[in-house]
N, C-alpha and C positions, 0 to 999 in steps of 0.2 A: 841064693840071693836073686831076689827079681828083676825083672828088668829096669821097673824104676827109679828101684833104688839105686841100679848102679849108674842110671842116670845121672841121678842129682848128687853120688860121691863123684864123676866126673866134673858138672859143673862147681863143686866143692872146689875139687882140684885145683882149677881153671882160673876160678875166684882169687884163692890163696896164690898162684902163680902170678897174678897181676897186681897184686900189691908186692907182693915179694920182689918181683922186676922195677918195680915205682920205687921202691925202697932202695932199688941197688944203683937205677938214675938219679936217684939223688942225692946217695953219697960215692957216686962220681966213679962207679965199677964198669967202666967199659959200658958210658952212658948210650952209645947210639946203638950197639947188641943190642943191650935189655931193652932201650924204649921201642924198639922195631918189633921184638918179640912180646912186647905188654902190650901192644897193640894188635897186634896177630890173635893173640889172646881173647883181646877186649873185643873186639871186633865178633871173633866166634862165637863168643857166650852172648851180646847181642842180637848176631844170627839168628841163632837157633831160637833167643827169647822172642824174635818177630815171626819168627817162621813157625812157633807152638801157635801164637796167637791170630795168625795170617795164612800160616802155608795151606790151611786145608779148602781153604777160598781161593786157590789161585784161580787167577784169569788174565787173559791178554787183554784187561781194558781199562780205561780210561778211570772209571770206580774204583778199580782194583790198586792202581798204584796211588790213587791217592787216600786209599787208606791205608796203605802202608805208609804213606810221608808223614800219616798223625800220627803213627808211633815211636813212643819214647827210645825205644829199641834201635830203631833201625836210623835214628836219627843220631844215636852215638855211633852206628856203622861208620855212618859218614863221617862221622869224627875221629873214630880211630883209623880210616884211611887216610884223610886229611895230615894227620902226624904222624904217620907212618915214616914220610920220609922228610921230615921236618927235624931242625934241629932238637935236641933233646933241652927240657928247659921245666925247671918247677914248675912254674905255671900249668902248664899243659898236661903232668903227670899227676898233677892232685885229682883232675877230674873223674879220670879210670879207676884213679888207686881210693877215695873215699866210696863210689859207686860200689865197686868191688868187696871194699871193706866190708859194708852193711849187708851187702848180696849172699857174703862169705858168714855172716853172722845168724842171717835168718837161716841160711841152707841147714847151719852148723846146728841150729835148733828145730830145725824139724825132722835133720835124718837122727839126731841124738837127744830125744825126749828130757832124759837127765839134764842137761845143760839147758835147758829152755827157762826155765826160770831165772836164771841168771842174767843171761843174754837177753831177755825181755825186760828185769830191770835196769839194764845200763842203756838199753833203746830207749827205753823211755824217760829214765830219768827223772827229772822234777817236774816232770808234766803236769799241767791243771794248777799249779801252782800262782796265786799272784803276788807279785810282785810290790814293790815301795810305789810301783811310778802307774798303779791300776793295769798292768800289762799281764796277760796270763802264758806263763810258759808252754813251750808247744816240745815235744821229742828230742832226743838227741839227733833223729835221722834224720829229725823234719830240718832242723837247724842247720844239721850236716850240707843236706840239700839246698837249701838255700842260698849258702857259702859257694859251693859249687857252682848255682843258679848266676850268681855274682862275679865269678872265676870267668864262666863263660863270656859274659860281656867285657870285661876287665878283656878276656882274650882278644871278643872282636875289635877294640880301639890299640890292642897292642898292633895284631898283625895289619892293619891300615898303617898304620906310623911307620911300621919298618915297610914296609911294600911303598910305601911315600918316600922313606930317607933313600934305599937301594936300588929302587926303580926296575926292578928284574923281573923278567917274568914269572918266574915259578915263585916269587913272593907276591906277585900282582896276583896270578891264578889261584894260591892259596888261600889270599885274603876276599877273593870272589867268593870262592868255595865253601869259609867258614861264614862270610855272609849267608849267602845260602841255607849253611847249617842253624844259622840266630833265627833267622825267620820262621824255618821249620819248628826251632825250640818256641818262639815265641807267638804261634800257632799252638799248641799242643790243647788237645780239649782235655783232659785230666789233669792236666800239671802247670796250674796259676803260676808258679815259682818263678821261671823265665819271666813272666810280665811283670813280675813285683820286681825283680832285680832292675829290671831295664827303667823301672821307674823312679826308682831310687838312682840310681847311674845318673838318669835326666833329668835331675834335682841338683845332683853332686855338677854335674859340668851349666848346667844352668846358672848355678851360683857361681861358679867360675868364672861364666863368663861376664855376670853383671859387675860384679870385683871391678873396684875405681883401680886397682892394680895392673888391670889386664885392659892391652891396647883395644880401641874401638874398632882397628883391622877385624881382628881376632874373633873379637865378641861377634862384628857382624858373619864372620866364617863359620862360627860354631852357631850360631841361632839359625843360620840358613840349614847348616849340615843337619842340626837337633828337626827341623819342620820339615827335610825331605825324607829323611828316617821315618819320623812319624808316619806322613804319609802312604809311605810305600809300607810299612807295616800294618795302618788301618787298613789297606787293601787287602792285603794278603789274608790280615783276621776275617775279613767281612765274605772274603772266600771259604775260608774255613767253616765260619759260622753259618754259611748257605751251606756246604756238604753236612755238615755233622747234622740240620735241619729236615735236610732231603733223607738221610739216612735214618732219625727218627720215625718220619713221617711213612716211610717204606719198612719199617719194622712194627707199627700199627695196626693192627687185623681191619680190616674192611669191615665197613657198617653193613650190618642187615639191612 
């Protein structure tokens, strides 16, 4: 057996062991073990997927880490340290365990040829398909991800709520941290998903807050909170969108 192969039955393993741990947090088996250890897990298999894609560029500079902060990869790191030692809680364990899931399915199809046909119709599903309402279906993964996409945000206004009701620091610092993590996600130059969730979110509390139901306090709290968000997120993209720019433009061959 080569060495690749026993790679990717490694991260196989890895895969399978973090849903299997998400599976055991949430039917309540000695939930803060497993989720410390699904996380341990999660954390390594992103590792290593930044470090395939990054490590052989390393460098002490300024470039260098901020191309690591546009990957997908390293941007769940931070996520699986983030809830490492956070309470263990559905919400937060779907993220790793559907990631994992799909990760666990393609592995499963390419170290086992036989099974690839199968596993490529259930990814895809009724894809190309449209719909009564002119909408054309997109993957099961893509779907899958976009749940997730939504999870994430769902998460950032959980852990503000409760870092507001408990007032603690390690719930204050967490909820810095996971901001931290939304911006990075909703930067990503591959992966539109984060921006479309957040947009749909800012739709969902928008109409919230115009609701004849909901005090004019309120409404004016959440249209202030919804325009500093905004802004500080234009920011951060328009940075993004200058490096990914600059990085094009330095992968161009010079004109004769």
């Amino acid at each position: 057996m080569d060495i690749d192969r026993m790679k990717q039955l490694l991260l196989l393993a890895m895969h399978i062991f973090v849903v299997v741990s998400a599976v055991l947090v949430l039917g309540q088996f000695s939930p803060w073990l497993w989720n410390r250890r699904c996380m341990v897990c999660f954390i390594a298999v992103n590792a290593h997927r930044t470090f395939e894609r990054r490590g052989a560029h390393f460098q002490l500079s300024n470039a260098f880490l901020t191309s690591i902060m546009a990957e997908d990869s390293f941007h769940y790191v931070i996520y699986g340290v983030i809830f490492y030692g956070e309470q263990p809680s559905s919400v937060s364990i779907f993220v790793p365990a559907i990631y994992s899931f799909f990760k666990m399915l393609l592995g499963a199809a390419k170290l086992y040829p036989s099974v690839e046909p199968r596993i490529g119709n259930f990814i895809k599903g009724k894809a190309g398909e449209k719909q009564a309402d002119g909408t054309v279906t997109t993957t099961r993964s893509d779907q899958a991800f976009q749940f997730v996409a939504r999870m994430e945000i769902g998460l950032f206004l959980l852990m503000w709520s409760r870092a507001v009701m408990s007032i603690g620091m390690r719930s204050l610092m967490a909820a810095f941290m996971y901001s931290q993590f939304t911006m990075l996600r909703y930067t990503s130059v591959r992966n539109p998903r984060p921006r479309n969730a957040w947009s749909g979110m800012r739709g969902f509390v928008t109409n919230l807050g115009a609701s004849r139901y909901c005090p004019q306090v309120l409404a004016r709290g959440i249209n202030w909170g919804l325009d500093k968000i905004d802004q500080t997120l234009a920011t951060v993209q328009a940075q993004a969108q200058a490096y990914a720019q600059r990085q094009a433009n330095q992968a161009q061959p010079p004109e004769q």
